[in-house]
PANU-931919 format. One record per residue (C-alpha): x, y, z. Coordinates in steps of 0.02 Angstrom, whole numbers, padded with zeros to 5 digits, always signed. Layout:
# residues N
XYZ;...
***
This chain:
# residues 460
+08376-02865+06498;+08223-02968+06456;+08180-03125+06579;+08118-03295+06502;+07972-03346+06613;+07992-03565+06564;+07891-03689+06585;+07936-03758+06763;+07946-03940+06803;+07822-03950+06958;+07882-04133+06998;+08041-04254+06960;+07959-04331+06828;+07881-04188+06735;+07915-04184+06553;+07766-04073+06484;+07611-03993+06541;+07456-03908+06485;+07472-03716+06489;+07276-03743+06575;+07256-03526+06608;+07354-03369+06609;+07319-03227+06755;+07400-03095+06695;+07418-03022+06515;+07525-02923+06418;+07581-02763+06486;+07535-02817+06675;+07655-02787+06817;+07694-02934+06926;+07785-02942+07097;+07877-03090+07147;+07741-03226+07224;+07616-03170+07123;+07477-03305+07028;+07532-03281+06845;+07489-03453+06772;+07394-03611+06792;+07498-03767+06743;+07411-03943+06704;+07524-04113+06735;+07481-04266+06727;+07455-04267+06917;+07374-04114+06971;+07343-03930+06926;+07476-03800+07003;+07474-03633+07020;+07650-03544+06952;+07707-03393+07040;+07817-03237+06971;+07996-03263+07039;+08039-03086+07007;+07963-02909+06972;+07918-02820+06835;+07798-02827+06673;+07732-02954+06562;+07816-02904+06400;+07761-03030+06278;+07641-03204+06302;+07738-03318+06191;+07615-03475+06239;+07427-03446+06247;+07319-03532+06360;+07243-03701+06335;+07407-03766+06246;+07435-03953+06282;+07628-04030+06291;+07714-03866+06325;+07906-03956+06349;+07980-03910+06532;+08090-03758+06527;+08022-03690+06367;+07990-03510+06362;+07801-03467+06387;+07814-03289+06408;+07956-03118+06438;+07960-03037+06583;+08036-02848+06566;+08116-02762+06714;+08101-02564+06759;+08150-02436+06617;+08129-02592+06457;+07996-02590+06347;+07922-02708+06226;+08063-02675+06091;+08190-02739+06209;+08127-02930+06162;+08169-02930+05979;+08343-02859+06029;+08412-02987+06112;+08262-03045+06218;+08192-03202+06233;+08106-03298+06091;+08004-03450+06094;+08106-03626+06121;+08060-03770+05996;+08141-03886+06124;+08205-03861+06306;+08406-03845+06311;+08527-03970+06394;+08573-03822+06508;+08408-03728+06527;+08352-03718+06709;+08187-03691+06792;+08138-03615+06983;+08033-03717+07076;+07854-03661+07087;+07881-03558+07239;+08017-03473+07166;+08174-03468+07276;+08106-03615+07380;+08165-03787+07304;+08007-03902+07335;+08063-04077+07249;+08177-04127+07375;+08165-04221+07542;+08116-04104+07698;+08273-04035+07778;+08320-04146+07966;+08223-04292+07888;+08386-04399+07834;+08553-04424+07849;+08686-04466+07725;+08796-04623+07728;+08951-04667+07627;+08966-04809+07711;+08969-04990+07583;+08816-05102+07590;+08844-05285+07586;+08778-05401+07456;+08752-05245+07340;+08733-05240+07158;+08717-05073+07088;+08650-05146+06899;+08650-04962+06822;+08794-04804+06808;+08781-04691+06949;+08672-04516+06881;+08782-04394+06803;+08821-04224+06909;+08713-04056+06895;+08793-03947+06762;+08893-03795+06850;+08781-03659+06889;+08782-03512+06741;+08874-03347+06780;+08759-03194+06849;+08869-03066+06762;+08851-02972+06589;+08993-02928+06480;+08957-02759+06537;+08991-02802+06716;+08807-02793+06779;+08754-02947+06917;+08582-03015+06881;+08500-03034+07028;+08319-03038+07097;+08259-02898+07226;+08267-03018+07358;+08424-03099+07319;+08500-02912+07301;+08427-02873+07486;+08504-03021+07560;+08654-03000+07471;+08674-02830+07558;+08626-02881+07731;+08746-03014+07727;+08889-02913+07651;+08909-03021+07510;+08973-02963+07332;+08847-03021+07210;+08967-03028+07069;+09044-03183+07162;+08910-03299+07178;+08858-03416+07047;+08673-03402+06994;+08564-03560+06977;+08417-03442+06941;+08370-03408+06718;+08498-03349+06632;+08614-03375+06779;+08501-03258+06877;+08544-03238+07059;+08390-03297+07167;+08381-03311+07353;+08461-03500+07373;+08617-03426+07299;+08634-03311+07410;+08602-03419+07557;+08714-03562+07506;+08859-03413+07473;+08830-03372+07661;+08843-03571+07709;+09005-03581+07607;+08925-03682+07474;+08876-03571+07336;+08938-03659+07177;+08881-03824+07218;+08704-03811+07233;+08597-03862+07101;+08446-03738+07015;+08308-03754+07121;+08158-03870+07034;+08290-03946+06905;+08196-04073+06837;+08271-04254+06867;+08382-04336+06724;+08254-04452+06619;+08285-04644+06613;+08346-04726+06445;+08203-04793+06371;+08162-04973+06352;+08198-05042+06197;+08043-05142+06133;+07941-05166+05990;+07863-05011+05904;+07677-04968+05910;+07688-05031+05701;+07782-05201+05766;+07628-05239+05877;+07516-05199+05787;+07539-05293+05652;+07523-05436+05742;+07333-05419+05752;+07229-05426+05626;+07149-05263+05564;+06978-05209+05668;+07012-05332+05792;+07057-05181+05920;+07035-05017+05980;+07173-04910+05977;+07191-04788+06123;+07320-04663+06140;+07393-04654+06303;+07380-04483+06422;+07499-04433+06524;+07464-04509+06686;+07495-04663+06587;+07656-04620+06513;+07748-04555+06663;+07689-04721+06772;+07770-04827+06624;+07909-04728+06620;+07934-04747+06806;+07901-04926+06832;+08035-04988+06673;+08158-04877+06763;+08130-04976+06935;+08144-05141+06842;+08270-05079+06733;+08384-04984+06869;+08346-05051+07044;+08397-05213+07089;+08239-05315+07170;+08215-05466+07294;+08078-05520+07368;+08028-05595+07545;+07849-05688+07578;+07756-05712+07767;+07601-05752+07817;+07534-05658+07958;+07412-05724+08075;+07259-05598+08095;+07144-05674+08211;+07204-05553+08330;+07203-05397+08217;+07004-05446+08152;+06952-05427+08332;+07022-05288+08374;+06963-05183+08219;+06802-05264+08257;+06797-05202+08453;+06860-05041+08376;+06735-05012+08236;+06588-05065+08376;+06649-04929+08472;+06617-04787+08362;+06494-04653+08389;+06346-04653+08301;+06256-04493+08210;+06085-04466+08227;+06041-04550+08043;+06158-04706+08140;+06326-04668+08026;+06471-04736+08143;+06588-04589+08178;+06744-04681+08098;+06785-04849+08014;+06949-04927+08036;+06996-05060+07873;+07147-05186+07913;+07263-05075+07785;+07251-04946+07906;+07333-05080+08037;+07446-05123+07897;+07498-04927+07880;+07534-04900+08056;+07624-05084+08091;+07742-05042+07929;+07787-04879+08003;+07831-04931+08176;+07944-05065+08100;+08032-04953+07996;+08062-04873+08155;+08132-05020+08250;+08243-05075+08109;+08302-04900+08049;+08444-04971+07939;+08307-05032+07852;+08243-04854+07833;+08351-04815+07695;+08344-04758+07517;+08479-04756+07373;+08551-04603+07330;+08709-04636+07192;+08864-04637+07306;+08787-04639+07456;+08640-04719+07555;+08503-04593+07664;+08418-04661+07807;+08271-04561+07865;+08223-04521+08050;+08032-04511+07983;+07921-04658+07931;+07858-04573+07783;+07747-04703+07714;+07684-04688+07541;+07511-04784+07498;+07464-04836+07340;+07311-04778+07263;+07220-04842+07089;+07169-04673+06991;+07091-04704+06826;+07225-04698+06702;+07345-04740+06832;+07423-04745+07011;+07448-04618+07119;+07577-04662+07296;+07516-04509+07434;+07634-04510+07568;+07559-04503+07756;+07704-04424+07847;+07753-04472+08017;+07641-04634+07984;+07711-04696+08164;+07659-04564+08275;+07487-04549+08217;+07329-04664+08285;+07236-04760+08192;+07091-04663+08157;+07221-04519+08093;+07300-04627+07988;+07133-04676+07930;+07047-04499+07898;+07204-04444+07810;+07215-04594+07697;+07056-04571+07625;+07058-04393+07623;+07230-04424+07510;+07146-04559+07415;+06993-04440+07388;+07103-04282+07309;+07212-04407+07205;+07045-04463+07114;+07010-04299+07062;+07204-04255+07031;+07191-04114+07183;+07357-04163+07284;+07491-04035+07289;+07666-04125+07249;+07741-04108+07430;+07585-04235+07448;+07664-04372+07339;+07845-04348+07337;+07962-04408+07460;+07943-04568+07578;+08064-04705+07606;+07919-04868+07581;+07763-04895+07510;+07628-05001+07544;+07514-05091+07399;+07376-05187+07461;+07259-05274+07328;+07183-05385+07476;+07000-05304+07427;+06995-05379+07262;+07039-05560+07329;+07220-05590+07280;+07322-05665+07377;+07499-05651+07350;+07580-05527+07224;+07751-05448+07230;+07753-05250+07166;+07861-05147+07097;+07971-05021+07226;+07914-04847+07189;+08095-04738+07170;+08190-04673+07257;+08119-04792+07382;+08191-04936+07463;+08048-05042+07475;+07887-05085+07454;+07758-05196+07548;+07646-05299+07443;+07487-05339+07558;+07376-05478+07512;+07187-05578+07550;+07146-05602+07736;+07067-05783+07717;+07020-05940+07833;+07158-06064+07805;+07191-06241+07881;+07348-06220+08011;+07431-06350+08118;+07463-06317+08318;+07523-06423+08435;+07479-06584+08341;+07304-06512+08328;+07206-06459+08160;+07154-06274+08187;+07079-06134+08062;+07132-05951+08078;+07129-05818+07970;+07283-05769+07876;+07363-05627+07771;+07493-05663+07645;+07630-05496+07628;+07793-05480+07501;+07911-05364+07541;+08008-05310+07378;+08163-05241+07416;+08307-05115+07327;+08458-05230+07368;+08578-05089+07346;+08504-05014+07499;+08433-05170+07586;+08508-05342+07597;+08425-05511+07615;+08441-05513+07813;+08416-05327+07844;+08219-05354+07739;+08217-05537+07837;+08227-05430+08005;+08108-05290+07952;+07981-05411+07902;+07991-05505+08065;+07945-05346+08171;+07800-05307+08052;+07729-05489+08084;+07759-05494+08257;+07672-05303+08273;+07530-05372+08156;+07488-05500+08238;+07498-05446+08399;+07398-05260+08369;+07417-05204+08543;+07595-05207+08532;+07609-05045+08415;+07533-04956+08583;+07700-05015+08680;
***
């Protein structure tokens, strides 16, 4: 029968996207992997892969379209021996609106992308003290559809039906996750782990927050007097970062913790650093290391030495990642955009560095791939270049925390009954309390300070 090819949901927070270009066209056989599509979010522009053979029976959503809904059907895909009359009989027809059941592959097909990497965390069920959930847990992932016609037949993809075979595994027994309850590779291979019905379609997009009650667009605006404004309608950068941030504040519990961090120390060292650099012939310094970049790799070594503190909330149970996976806030126009440098700990300075900018670089011009942004345990948000000096931000989900990074300034200080000046930093850390409690942030704060004031201890 006829295959819906859906709009996929390319991150967690996808709702719609612009149909942006089509690579195939009616009548054209596709393999599995193949280009077919090109899919615009509000983040970046993705390429969309065939996740099965055959031909492109009907294009039910031409190119260019703006606020195609995820898991609406774009075009039919018909296998070997169907032809084009095979989609009024029963075959897939345009959806107005996405269904509560209707699933979507991940953009690679078989290979689920919007998770965290596999041997990067580990699951505890273990209560956290002090914690205050503030929200119902998330409902479960509906059971995964059936594979089997009436008539008996399993629907399966090619792969899926190799595997299947190697592995000795009846195909009629395992529970599909793939369209239409489609058998796709990640069946098979949780069927061979034991786990077959429990896994989740691959890409499912994640269940949206309630939305805020407020006042309507009307409500405000009649407030104002008539001319005295512009009215801009908001894109969609813009309406997934509100969405996101009212869910933190609406669902994850926050406290904060304030230091100030002595940088005398850290100034001289960036400056011994930066003076180091080669030059190019025109006198361009090879490298240029900025005090975030201290900030990056200080935050990810304490993560490291207070690994309960590592943690993110995850329903019933709490993961705590072997990786600092530090996500770093960037300002896009329109927006924000939270890159994650992976690893942040184990890299030098100058890598973290070269990769931040090269991340901040791509998010400007919305060319980051989603492993790129998703995933990470902490962020780090440092408004320091524009001269404030103390702000507490919003935790990014599902992250634990976040570390708000502040002005270096000259400040008065008292030592030893003596009237010095130094140079200070001011840094909140906001904190999900659910996963992190008042003394567990207190103690992951404390190594930061001691590591960023003391530089040459994150080479120990």
């Amino acid at each position: 029968m006829p295959i819906d090819i859906t709009m996929p949901a390319l991150s967690p927070t996808m709702e719609e996207g612009k149909l942006a270009k089509w690579h195939v066209k009616e009548g054209d056989s596709v393999s599995s992997g193949d280009v077919i599509a090109e899919i615009e979010t509000d983040k970046a522009t993705m390429e969309v892969e065939a996740v099965d053979e055959g031909k492109i029976g009907k294009i039910l959503v031409a190119e260019g379209t703006d606020n195609v809904k995820v898991n609406a059907v774009i075009a039919v895909l018909l296998q070997e021996g169907e032809d084009a009359s095979a989609i009024g009989s029963g075959g897939a027809k345009p959806a107005e609106a996405p269904k509560a059941e209707a699933k979507t592959e991940a953009p690679k097909g078989d290979a689920g992308t919007l998770q965290y990497d596999k041997g990067t965390s580990t699951t505890s069920t273990a209560p956290v003290s002090n914690s205050n959930t503030g929200s119902s847990a998330p409902k479960p992932a509906a059971a995964p559809a059936s594979a089997k016609s009436e008539s008996g037949r399993v629907f399966a993809s090619p792969l899926a039906k190799r595997l299947a075979k190697e592995a000795g595994i009846d195909l009629a027994s395992v529970a599909g996750s793939g369209p239409k309850g489609r058998v796709i590779k990640a069946d098979v291979e949780a069927a061979k782990s034991g786990k077959g019905a429990a896994k989740p379609a691959a890409g499912a997009p994640a269940a949206a927050a309630a939305p805020a009650t407020g006042m309507s667009k009307n409500q405000v605006m009649a407030l104002y007097e008539e001319g005295t404004y512009e009215v801009v309608p908001n894109d969609g950068m813009r309406k997934v970062v509100a969405a996101r941030l009212t869910e933190s504040k609406q669902t994850v519990p926050h406290f904060y913790l304030t230091l100030d961090c002595k940088i005398d120390a850290l100034m001289a060292a960036r400056e011994q650093i930066n003076t180091a650099a080669p030059k190019s012939k025109d006198g361009k310094p090879g490298y240029k290391l900025s005090v975030n970049d201290f900030v990056m790799k200080a935050w990810a070594i304490a993560l490291q030495r207070v690994p309960a503190a590592n943690a993110t909330w995850a329903g019933d149970s709490i993961l705590y990642h072997k990786r600092s996976d530090v996500a770093v806030a960037v300002s896009v126009p329109g927006g924000l955009f939270t890159p994650v440098v992976k690893s942040c700990d184990t890299k030098t300075l100058r890598e973290i560095s070269e990769e931040v900018k090269d991340l901040a670089g791509r998010a400007k011009s919305k060319k980051l791939a989603p492993h790129e942004y998703q995933g990470g345990s902490s962020s780090v948000s440092n408004l320091g270049m524009f001269g404030i000096k103390h702000f507490a931000a919003v935790i990014n989900p599902p992250h634990g925390t976040i570390l708000a990074v502040g002005a270096g300034e000259e400040r008065v200080y008292p030592e030893n009954g003596q009237i010095k000046i130094g140079q200070f930093m001011t840094v909140t850390l906001s904190c999900d309390h659910r996963a992190v409690d008042g003394a567990l942030g207190a103690e992951l704060l404390g190594v930061f300070k001691g590591l960023i004031e003391n530089p040459v201890m994150m080479l120990a």
